[in-house]
Every structure is written in C-alpha cells, then in structure tokens.
N, C-alpha and C positions, 0 to 999 in steps of 0.2 A: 359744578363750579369749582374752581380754583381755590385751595384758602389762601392763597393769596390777593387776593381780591376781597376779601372778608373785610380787613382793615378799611376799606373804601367805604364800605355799606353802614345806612345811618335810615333809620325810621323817621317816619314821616312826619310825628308827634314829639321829635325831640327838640333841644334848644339851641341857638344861637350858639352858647358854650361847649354843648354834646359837638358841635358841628367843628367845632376850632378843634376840640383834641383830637376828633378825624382825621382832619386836614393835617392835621400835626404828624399823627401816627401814618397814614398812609403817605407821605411827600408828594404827594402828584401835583397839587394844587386842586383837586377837584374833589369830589365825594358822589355818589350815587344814592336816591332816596329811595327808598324800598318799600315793598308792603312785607307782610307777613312770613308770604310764600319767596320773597327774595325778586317777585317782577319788578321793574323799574320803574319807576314813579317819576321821577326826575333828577336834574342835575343841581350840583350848588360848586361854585366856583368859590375859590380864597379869596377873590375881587370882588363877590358879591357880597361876601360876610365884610369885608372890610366897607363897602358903598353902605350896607346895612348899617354897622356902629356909627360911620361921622352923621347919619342924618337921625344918629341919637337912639337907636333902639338899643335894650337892654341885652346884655346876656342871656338873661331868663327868658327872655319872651321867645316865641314859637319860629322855626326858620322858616315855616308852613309860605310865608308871603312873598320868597323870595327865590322859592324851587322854579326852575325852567322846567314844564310841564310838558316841553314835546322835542325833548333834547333828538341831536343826531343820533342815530343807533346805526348797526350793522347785525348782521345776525353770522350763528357759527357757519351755516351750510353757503355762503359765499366765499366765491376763489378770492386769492390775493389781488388779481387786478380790480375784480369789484366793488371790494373793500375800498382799495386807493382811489377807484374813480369818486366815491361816495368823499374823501376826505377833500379832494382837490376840487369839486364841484361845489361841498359846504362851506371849504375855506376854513378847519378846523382843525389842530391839533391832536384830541384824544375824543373817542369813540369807543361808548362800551358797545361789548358784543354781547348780545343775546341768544339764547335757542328761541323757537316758533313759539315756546309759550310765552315768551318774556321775560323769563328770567337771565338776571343776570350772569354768563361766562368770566369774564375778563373786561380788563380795560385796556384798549390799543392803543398808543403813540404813534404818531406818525410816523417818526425814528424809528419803529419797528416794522415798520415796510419799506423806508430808504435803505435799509441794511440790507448785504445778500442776508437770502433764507436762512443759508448755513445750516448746520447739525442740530438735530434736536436732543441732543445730549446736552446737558448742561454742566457746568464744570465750577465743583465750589471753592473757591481761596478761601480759608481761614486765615485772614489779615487781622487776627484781633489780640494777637498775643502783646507781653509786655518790653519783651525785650530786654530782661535782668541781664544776662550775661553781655551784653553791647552798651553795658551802662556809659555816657558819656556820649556815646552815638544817639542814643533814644533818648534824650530828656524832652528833646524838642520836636522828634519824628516817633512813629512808629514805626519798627522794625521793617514790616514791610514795603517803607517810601524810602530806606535808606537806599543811595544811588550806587548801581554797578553802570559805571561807566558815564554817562548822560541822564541816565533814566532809572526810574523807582525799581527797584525788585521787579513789586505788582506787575508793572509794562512790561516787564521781559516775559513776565509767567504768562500775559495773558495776551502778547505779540505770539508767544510760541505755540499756544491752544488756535489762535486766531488763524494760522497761515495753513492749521490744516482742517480748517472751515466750523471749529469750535466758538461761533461768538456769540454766545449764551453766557452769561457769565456772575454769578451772587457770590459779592462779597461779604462773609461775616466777619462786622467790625466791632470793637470794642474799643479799645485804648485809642483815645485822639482821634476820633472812628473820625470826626468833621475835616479832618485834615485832607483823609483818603477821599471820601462825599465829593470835596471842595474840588480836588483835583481829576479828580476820574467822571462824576458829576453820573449823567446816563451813560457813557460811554462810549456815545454817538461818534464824539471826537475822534475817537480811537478805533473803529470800525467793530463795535460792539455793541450789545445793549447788555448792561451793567444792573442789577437789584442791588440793594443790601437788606440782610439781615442780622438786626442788632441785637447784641448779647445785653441785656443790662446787667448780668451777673457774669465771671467767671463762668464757663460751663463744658469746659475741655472740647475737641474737638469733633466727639462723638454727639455731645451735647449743641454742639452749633449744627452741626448735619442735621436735627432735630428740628429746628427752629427755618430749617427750608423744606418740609415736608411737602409743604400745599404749592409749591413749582414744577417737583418731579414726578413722572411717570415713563421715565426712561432709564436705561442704565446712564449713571454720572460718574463723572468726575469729582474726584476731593484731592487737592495737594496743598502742604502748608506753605503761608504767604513766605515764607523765608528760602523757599527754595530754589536755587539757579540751577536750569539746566535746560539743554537741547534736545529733550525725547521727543522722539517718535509718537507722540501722544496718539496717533492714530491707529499703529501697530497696536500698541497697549491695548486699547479700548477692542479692534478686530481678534485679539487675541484673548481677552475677557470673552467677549461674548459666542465665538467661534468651540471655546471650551466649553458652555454654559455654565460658566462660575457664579457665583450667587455673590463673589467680595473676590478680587486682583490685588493684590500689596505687591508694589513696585518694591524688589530688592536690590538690592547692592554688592558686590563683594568687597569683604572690608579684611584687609589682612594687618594683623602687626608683629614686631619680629620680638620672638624674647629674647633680654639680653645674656645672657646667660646658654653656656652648655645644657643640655636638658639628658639626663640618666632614666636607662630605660633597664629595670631592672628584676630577678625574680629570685625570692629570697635569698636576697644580699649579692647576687649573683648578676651583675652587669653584662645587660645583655647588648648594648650597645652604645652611642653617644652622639645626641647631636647638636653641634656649635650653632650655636643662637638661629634658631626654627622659625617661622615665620609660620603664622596660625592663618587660618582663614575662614570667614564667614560669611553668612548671608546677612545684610543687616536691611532693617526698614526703611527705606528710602523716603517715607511721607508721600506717596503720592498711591491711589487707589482707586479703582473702578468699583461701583458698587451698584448692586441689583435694588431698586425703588422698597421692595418688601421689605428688605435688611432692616429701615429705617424704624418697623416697627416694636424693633429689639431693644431702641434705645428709650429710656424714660423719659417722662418732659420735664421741665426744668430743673434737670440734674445734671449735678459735674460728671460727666461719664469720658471717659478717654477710648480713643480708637483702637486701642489694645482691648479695649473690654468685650469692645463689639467683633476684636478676629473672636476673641477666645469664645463669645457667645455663640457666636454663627458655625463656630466648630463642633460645640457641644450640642447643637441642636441639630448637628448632622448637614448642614449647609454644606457647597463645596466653595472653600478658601484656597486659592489659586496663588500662587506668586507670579510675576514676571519679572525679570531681571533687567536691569538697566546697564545699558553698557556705553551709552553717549556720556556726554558728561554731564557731571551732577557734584551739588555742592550745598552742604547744609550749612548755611549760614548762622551758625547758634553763636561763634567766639569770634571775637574780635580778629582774630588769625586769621580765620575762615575768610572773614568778609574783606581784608588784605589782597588775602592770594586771591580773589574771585576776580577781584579789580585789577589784579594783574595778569589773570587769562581772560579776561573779556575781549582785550583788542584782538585777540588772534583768533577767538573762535566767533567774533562778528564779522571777520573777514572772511572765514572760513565757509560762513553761509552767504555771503551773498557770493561767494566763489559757487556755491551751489546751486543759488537760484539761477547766472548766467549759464552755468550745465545745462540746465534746467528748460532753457530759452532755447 
C-alpha cells in the first residue's frame, strides 16, 4: 500500500468527528473504512457526514450507520481500460484499488485515467518557500504564483516537465499553500494530475522530499518552485539513470570578473599580472534527480537542507552525479532576477514554439 493513501483510511468503530479530520487531512472528499488488516470495509463520502449532522446526529456518535458497505472497487491486477470501463459503467468518480485480498492499494480519480499515462517518474516543486528577498512581490503571493509573463512560475515549471510526458506532479506547499491548492486544484486543468504535500513547519527542502515518501518508487525529480528555465528535463533524468547515480545536482557555470588586477607572485617576486580575471564555477542550479532509497537519509520532521543530503549520500559512498545545464535557467531569489526573467520570457517563448513547428 501506498502511504499515501494512509491519510484516507479510518476504522470502522471511529466517530463522526474522527471521520471530518480524515476528510480534512486527505482532500478527496471521501475516506475508506478499514478493518484491522487494512481490507476495505466501506466508503463514507463528505456528503454523507454532512446528510448525517442536519438530521441531528452528534459528533460522538459512531459513522458505523452511514458506511456504504459495497462500494465500487477495482483491483491492482486490471489494465487501464478495465479499470475505466468499470468507472463509466458505475458512473463514479473515484474507485479505490485493491490487491485479491482486499486490501486497500490506492485511491483512483477518474482524472487519473483521462490523463495520458505519461512517466512514472514524478517530479517534486518545493512551492513552499517565503519569499524574503521579493518582499513587496510576496505579501499577497507566494514566490512561486509570481507571474513571468501571463502565467505563475509554478505553470512554466510544470508546462516544461509536462511536454516531455512528466505529468506526475507533488507540490510541497507552505506559505499561502491555499492560494496555490485554489489555483492549480488536481491539475486536471493543466494536463496533469497535481498532489500536495503540506509542510506545517518550516522543514528545508530535504525535509519536504520527506514528507513524499509514500508516492515514490522511481527515480524523481525535485526542482525549487522559483526556478525558470527550458531544460531538457528528459536528457537530465536519461543521463541520471544511464550513469546509475544514486542523487544528479543540475549545475551551472557561474563566472564573475574581479575588479581588480590580480598578482601572481613568489617571494616577492612577480611572476605575472592579470587585469581583472573572470573566475568560473560550477554552482547548484536547484534542480535534482534522486534515487527512491536516498530518501531514507533524511529524518522526519526535521529542517534538513538538500545540501545535507549531497554531503550524506557522498559520505555513505553513494554516487552524486552533476549535470550541467546549459539552456537557460534563472534563479529567481532578487527582485533583479525576477525583472530580467520577464524580459527574456517573450523571446524564449517564441523560441519554443519556433521549435515545436520544427517539430511538426
């Protein structure tokens, strides 16, 4: 079973009120009643707790009266069309899946079979940061719904994951997290199907990778919600896994010039000079391929930063891989930043669909 599908599940013998912080904690509007061993008991819909309280029942009292005891199922070992025929024949939106013994897998949306299949790599935004340095931009947004161009950050990062059949997509929200929810919703709209995972603390970006344990069993994606750029997300990922890297950190080359003459010298002895040098590096670009295992490097609900976890997976003898990014990329941290992004946006959105007509 998934743990993500954990938040769903509620025993048989709990209350009216057990049932609302369910409903609450997993969003679906439904819940799954369990036994013991986690078989499926029945369903309880948000409609039916709410039909429950107007006709006067209490909170305390048992949901035991109100479970649908022979909900629609599907089980894991049927194809995709199977599955949809069973949804379009019920006339139902969401269907948990079972294995032959009963137990609960997962919960399906139908919007999870309108979708193509797409990749089974999933790809996490870290949308949850605060935005200090954009102050005056973020009072009213989160960093990541500020607009390059027409559209939020978010939609560019997760237009650009989408076109090369990445549309798996868990956002970890935090700050204003309902803004993002409101707008993005499942994701359906957008040709994706959208999770989130909410921080209620602070918990750095190592620490939000934490909190999507029970989704992955593939190599994933992680890139910060603030990043603009046109990568080859695809290359990335074939070039992770082709290497068998255990962690890929997208780098960058970042050069700056010093201003200044620079003296190269040996006791007192000038051994040559050079007029302001331009240095050059490899710097972290925030964007990473990571192996499912990795995950279990990081603590649970602790502030851990994604630096902690290169340096852990090096020290443990892991292989930490770079890739270099040479499309364009743009870290949106200063007000600067997010200026000049809005003023190469028109040229390099034309530049792709200049591409995609190639393409055709």
């Amino acid at each position: 079973m998934n743990n993500n599908v954990e938040q769903l599940l509620i025993k048989k013998n709990c209350t009216i009120k057990d049932a609302l912080g369910v409903i609450d904690n997993g969003a679906k509007g439904i819940i799954l009643v369990v036994d013991g061993d986690n078989k499926l008991i029945g369903t309880i819909t948000d409609g039916d707790i709410r039909r429950a309280l107007l006709k006067g029942l209490k909170l305390e009292e048992s949901l035991q009266d109100f479970i649908h005891y022979n909900p629609v199922v599907a089980y894991n070992d049927m194809g995709r069309e199977e599955i949809k025929d069973i949804f379009i024949k019920k006339a139902v939106k969401q269907v948990p899946i079972l294995n032959r013994e009963g137990k609960v897998e997962r919960l399906l949306d139908i919007n999870d079979l309108l979708l193509p299949e797409g990749k089974e790599n999933f790809v996490i935004i870290m949308a949850g940061g605060l935005g200090t340095r954009l102050k005056g931009l973020t009072e009213e947004l989160p960093k990541s719904m500020l607009k390059i161009g027409q559209d939020p950050i978010l939609q560019h990062i997760i237009n650009n994951y989408k076109q090369y059949g990445y549309n798996k997509i868990l956002l970890s929200v935090n700050y204003k997290a309902e803004i993002i929810q409101n707008y993005f919703q499942s994701g359906y709209a957008y040709g994706v199907k959208i999770d989130y995972v909410k921080e209620t603390k602070r918990l750095g970006t190592g620490g939000g990778i934490r909190l999507a344990r029970g989704y992955i069993d593939k190599p994933f994606f992680v890139i910060n919600g603030d990043i603009f750029t046109n990568l080859n997300v695809e290359n990335m990922m074939d070039f992770h896994i082709n290497n068998k890297y255990d962690l890929t950190v997208g780098v960058r080359k970042h050069g700056f010039t010093i201003p200044y003459g620079i003296i190269n010298s040996e006791k007192c002895i000038i051994k040559s000079i050079e007029e302001k040098p331009t240095k050059e590096y490899l710097i972290n670009a925030g964007i990473y391929c990571i192996n499912p295992d990795v995950i279990d490097y990081i603590p649970k609900d602790e502030y851990y930063e994604i630096t902690e976890l290169i340096n852990k997976c090096i020290k443990q003898g892991k292989r930490v891989g770079s890739y270099e990014i040479k499309e364009y990329w743009m870290d949106i941290g200063k007000i600067e930043d997010y200026y000049k992004v809005n003023e190469d946006v028109s040229e390099l959105l034309c530049l792709d669909k200049e591409g995609e007509k190639n393409n055709d």
